[in-house]
C-alpha positions as CSV (number, residue, x, y, z in Angstrom):
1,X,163.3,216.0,-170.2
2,X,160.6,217.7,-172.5
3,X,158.2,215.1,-171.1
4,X,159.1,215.5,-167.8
5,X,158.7,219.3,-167.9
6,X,155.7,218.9,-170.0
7,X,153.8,217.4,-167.1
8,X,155.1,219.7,-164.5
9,X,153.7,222.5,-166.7
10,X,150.3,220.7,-167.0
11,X,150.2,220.0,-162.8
12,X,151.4,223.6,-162.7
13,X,148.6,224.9,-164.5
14,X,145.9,223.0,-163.2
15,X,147.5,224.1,-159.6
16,X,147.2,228.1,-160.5
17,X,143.8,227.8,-161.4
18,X,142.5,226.5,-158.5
19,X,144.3,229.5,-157.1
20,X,142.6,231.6,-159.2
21,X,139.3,229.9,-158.7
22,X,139.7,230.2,-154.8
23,X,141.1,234.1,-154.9
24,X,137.3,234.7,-156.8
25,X,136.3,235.5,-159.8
26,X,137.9,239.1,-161.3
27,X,140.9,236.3,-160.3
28,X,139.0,233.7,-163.3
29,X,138.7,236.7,-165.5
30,X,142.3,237.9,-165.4
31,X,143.8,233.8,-165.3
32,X,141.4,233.4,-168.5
33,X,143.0,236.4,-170.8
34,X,146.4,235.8,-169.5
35,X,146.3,232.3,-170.6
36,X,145.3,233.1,-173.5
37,X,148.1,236.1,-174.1
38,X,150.6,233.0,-173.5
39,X,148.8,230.4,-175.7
40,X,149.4,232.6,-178.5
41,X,152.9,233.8,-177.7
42,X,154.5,229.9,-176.9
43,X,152.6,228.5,-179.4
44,X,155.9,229.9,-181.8
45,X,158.5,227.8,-179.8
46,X,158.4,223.8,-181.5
47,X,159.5,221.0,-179.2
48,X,159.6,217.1,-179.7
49,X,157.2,215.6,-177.3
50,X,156.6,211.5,-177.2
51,X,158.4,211.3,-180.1
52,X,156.5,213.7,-182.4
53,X,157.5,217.6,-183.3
54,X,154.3,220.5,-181.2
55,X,154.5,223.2,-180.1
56,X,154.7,224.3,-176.4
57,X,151.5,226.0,-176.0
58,X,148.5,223.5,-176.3
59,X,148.2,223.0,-172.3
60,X,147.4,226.4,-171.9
61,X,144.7,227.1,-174.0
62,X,143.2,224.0,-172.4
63,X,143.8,226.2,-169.1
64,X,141.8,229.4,-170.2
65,X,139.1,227.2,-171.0
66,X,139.2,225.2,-167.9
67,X,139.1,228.9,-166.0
68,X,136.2,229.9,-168.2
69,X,134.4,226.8,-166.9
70,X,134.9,227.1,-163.5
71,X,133.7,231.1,-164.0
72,X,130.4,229.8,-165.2
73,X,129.8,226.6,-162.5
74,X,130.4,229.0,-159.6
75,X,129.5,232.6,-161.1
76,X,127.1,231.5,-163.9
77,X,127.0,231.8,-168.1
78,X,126.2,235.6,-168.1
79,X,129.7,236.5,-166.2
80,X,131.8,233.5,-168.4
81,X,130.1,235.6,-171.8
82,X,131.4,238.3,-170.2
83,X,134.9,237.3,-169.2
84,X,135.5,235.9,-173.2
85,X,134.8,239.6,-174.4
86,X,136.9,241.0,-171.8
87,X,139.7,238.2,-173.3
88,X,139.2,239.3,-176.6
89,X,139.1,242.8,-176.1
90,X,142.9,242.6,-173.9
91,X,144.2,240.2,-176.9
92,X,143.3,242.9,-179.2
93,X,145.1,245.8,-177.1
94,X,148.0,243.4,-177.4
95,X,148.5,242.9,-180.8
96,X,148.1,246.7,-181.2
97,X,150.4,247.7,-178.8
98,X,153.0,244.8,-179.9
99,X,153.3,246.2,-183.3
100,X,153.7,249.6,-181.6
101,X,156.4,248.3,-180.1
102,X,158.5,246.8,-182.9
103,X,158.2,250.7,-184.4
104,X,160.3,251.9,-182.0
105,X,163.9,252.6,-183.4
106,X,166.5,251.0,-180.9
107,X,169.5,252.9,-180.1
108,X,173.0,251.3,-180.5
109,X,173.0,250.0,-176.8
110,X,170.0,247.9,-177.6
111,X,170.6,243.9,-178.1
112,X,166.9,243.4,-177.5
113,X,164.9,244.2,-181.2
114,X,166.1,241.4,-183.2
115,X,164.2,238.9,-180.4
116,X,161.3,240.9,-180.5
117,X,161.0,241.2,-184.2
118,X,161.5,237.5,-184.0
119,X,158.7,237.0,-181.6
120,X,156.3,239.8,-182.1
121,X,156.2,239.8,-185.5
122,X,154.3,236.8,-186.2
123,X,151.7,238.6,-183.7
124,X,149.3,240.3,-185.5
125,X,148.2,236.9,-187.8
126,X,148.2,234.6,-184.8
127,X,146.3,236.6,-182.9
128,X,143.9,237.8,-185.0
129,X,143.5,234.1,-186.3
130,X,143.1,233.2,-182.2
131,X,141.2,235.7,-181.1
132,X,138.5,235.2,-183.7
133,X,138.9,231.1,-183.3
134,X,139.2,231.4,-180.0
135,X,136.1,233.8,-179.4
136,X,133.8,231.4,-181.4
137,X,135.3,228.4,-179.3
138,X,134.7,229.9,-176.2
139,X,131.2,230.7,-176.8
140,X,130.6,227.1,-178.2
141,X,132.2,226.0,-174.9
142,X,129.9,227.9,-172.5
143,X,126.8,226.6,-174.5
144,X,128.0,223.1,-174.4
145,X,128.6,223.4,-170.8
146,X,125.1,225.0,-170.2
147,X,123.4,222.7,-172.5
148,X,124.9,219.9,-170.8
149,X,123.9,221.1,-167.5
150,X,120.5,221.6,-168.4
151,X,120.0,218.2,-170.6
152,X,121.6,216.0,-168.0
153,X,121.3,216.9,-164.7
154,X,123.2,214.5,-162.9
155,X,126.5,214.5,-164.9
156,X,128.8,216.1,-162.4
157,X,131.1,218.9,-162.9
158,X,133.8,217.0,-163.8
159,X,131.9,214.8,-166.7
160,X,130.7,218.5,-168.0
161,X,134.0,220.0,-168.4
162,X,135.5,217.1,-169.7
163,X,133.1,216.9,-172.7
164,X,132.8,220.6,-173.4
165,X,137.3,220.4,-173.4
166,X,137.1,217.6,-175.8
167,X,134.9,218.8,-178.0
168,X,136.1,222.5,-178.4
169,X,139.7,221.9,-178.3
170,X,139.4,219.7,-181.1
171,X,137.7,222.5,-183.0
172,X,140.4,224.9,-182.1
173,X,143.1,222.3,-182.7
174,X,142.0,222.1,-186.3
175,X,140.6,225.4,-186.4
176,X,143.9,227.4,-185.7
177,X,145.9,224.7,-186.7
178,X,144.9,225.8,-190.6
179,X,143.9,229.1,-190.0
180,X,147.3,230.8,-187.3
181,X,150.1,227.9,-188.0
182,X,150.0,227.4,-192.1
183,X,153.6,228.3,-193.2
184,X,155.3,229.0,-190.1
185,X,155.3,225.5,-188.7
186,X,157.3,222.3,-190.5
187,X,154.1,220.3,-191.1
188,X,150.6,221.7,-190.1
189,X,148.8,218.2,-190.0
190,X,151.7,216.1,-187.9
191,X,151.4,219.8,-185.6
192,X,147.3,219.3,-185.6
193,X,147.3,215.8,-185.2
194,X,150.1,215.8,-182.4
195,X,148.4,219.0,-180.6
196,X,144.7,217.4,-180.4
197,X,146.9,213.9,-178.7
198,X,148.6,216.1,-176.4
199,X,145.6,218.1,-175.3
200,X,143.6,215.4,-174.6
201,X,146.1,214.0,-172.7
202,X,146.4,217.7,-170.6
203,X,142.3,217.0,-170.1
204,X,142.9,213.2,-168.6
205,X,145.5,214.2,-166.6
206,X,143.2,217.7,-165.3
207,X,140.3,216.0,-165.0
208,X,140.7,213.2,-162.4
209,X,142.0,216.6,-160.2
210,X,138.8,218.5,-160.8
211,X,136.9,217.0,-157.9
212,X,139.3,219.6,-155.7
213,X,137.9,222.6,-157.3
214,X,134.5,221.7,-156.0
215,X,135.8,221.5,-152.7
């Protein structure tokens, strides 16, 4: 079933992005922080996947990325810059206002803390880890996308993002991998190792699709 859901999820996200990609781009802006926001929230929840133990986030930091692209191809580098500030600054304000939260003293109708403890409380070192991983891997990405764009010409949309998403996820797959997951998952290599498989498989299944968004 995991497998079966997995790709569901991956057509499911490629699907919302064109969405956002059509409905313009404060659309791409808001698709590329949200994505993000989830990223770093499911990344907690471990599933077996082809036979090996992940975690259920990696397709959706391949999907900021992938909106971050399509801001600069249609709206150009100086508004994707400005889009992975505007992420960085709303992942902030989330592990601020998360922490906030888990102050609160629940009253004795409240079955709801213990789950957010749970799921919160890992926050502030995920996030911080991501958002400064993240940050650096989404700049990389939008000069990797310009440089190729620049350097070779006739490489087509799809050849562009498909190098840029190789090449940074595998430096935020081993990045964050280190930095966010060290003692909270089982095994941190099998996790690294597993993720950079299954999000290369989320880019060859995206990819082939990507000829629709320049429709």
């Amino acid at each position: 079933m995991n497998e079966i859901i997995f790709f569901i999820q991956v057509f499911g996200i490629f699907v919302f992005a064109i969405g956002a990609l059509k409905l313009g781009k404060s659309s791409l802006t808001a698709w590329v922080t949200i994505q993000a926001l989830i990223a770093n929230l499911f990344v907690l929840k471990q599933i077996t996947l082809f036979g090996f133990n992940v975690t259920a986030s990696d397709a959706f930091a391949i999907g900021s990325l992938l909106g971050l692209n399509f801001l600069q191809e249609h709206y150009g580098e100086k508004e994707a810059k400005q889009t992975s500030w505007i992420c960085f600054f709303y992942m902030l304000f989330f592990v601020f206002v998360s922490q906030l939260h888990l102050l609160y003293q629940p009253n004795i109708f409240d079955t709801a803390q213990s789950s957010f403890e749970h799921i919160l409380s890992p926050a502030p070192r995920l996030l911080f880890a991501s958002m400064s991983i993240f940050f650096i891997v989404q700049q990389i990405d939008i000069r990797i996308f310009t440089s190729l764009k620049k350097s070779f010409p006739n490489l087509g949309f799809t050849g562009r993002i498909t190098i840029a998403l190789i090449i940074t996820q595998f430096l935020d797959t081993i990045l964050f991998g280190f930095v966010g997951l060290y003692g909270i998952v089982a095994s941190v290599i099998d996790i690294t190792i597993v993720s950079l498989a299954i999000k290369f498989i989320v880019i060859f299944c995206i990819t082939p699709l990507l000829k629709l968004a320049k429709a």
